[in-house]
C-alpha positions, 0 to 999 in steps of 0.5 A: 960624637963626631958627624959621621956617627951622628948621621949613621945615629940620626939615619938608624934612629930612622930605620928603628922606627920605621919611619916612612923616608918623607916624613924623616926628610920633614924631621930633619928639617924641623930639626936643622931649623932648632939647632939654627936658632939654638947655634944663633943664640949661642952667637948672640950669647957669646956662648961658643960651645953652644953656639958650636954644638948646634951649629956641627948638628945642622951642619950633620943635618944638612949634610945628610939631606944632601946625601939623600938626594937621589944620586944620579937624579939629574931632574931640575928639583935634584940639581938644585938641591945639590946646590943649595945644600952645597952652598949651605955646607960652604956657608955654614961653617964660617959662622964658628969663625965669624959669628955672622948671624946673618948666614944662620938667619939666610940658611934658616929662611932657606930650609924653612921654605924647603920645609914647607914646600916638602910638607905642601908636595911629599907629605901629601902624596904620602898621606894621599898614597897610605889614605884608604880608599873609599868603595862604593859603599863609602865604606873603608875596604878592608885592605889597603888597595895600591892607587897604581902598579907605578913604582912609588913616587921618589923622595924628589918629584920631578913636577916640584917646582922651587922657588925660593 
């Protein structure tokens, strides 16, 4: 399977769930950060069809995170994502040629403070949004109500800052 189809499998794997959008950006994450350690192991075990196996499925991972970076969004949060997966998708690929640790170790530190800052942000105002809402009565109505008529908070906010 080459890296396109993996990412068309990985993103339709999505759709057939029904899996909310954020919550999928957190399992590509967690994912990426497997197949890191998993393509670390195979440098360290002199093992290269693992070590490349694992390495092709971050390298999909990531390439897809980029994609789903709003295309046209120019606030601070989008721009840098666009760099730092853009840098990852130079970097990474050096490693099946010189088995640098050190690139997966950086670029695991990197997507596992995404990761955590995506589950401090976007996480949870999508648990906030879905969560219903208390009436007066303390009892939980018997309908979701919309907190707002704004249009749904993008996959990126505007107010996440990164520091990494």
């Amino acid at each position: 399977m080459n890296s396109t189809q993996a990412c068309f499998a990985y993103r339709q794997s999505g759709v057939k769930a029904k899996i909310h959008p954020v919550k999928l950006i957190a399992m590509m994450y967690e994912r990426t950060l497997v197949h890191l350690q998993l393509a670390e192991e195979g440098v360290i075990e002199r093992k290269p069809q693992k070590r490349g196996e694992h390495l092709g499925k971050a390298i999909a991972i990531i390439t897809e995170l980029y994609a789903s970076v709003k295309e046209g969004e120019e606030s601070d949060a989008a721009e840098f994502l666009r760099g730092l997966y853009g840098a990852i998708l130079v970097e990474l690929p050096k490693v099946s040629v010189s088995g640098d640790v050190e690139i997966l170790q950086q670029t695991r530190r990197y997507i596992e403070r995404l990761k955590e800052i995506w589950e401090q942000t976007a996480l949870k105002e999508m648990h906030e949004e879905s969560a219903p809402r208390k009436n007066e009565n303390s009892e939980s109505p018997a309908v979701f109500e919309k907190k707002d008529n704004t249009a749904p908070s993008s996959a990126v906010s505007n107010g996440v800052s990164f520091s990494i």
